[in-house]
Phi, psi and omega in degrees: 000344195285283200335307191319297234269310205297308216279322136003269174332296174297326182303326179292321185320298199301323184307314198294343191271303178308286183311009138244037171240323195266110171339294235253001137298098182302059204326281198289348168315298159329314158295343195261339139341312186286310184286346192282302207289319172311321183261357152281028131282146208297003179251006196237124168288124164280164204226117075022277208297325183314283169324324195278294172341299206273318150324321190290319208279330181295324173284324180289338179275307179301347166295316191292338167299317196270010164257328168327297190287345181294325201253358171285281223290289215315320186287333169266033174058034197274165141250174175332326185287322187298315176281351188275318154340316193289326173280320170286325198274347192272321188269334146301304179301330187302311193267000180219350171208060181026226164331291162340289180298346171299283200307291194289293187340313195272329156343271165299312168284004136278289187324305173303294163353290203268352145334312169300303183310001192051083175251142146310157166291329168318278200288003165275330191288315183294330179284333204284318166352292158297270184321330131315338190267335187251357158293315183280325151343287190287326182304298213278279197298334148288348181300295194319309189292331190282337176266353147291330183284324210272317156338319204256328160311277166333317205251355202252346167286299175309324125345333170204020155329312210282328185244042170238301188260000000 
């Protein structure tokens, strides 16, 4: 059952990394899952105070994901439309330019956005800007965390690897 939980685990992990570039991901919440799942296994003590920290910091960054790209679009005269744009364009591009479209993707779908909303082109350009900027803003601060989470994984696997197998 330990092997089940670890592998489990990493499967969350990696998920949590991908969800902090695709919106329909939660990352590091995802990730933290992983670490949830490692310490139920019968070879990982669990740590209560461990958990709880790291819960508190996952959640406050998915709190924080849904204000980042906001305060982005708004300081660059951007609107709503702009930021939704900004989202719809992450997930097209993702799927019509892999990798690639998380950059042209969030970009391009604020231009359109705020392009609807009837914007200048100037003040579309400038929103959609913002808006990417704070779209990449929020990826890079959940990447980190998530990629900290995996840190914390690794050494905490490896630490009791010898009583997991």
């Amino acid at each position: 059952m330990d092997i089940f939980l670890v592998i489990l685990g990493i499967l969350f992990m990696f998920l949590g990394i991908i969800g902090s570039f695709l919106p329909v991901l939660p990352g590091p919440l995802t990730s933290w899952v992983g670490l949830l799942l490692l310490h139920l296994t019968d070879a990982v003590p669990m740590n209560w105070t461990f958990l709880i920290i790291t819960l508190f910091v996952a959640l406050a960054i998915w709190l924080l994901d849904y204000f980042i790209p906001a305060i982005g679009t708004r300081k660059f005269g951007g609107s709503r439309a702009g930021m939704i744009g900004t989202t719809i364009g992450l997930i097209i591009g993702i799927i019509f330019l892999g990798p690639f479209g998380i950059i042209i993707g969030p970009f391009l779908g604020a231009l359109v956005g705020e392009l609807l909303n009837k914007s200048d082109s100037q003040t579309a350009v400038k929103a959609a800007f913002g808006s990417f900027l704070g779209f990449l803003t929020s990826a890079f601060i959940k990447f980190i965390v998530a990629i900290i989470f995996l840190g914390f994984f690794v050494v905490k696997f490896f630490e009791y690897s010898a009583m997991i197998f």
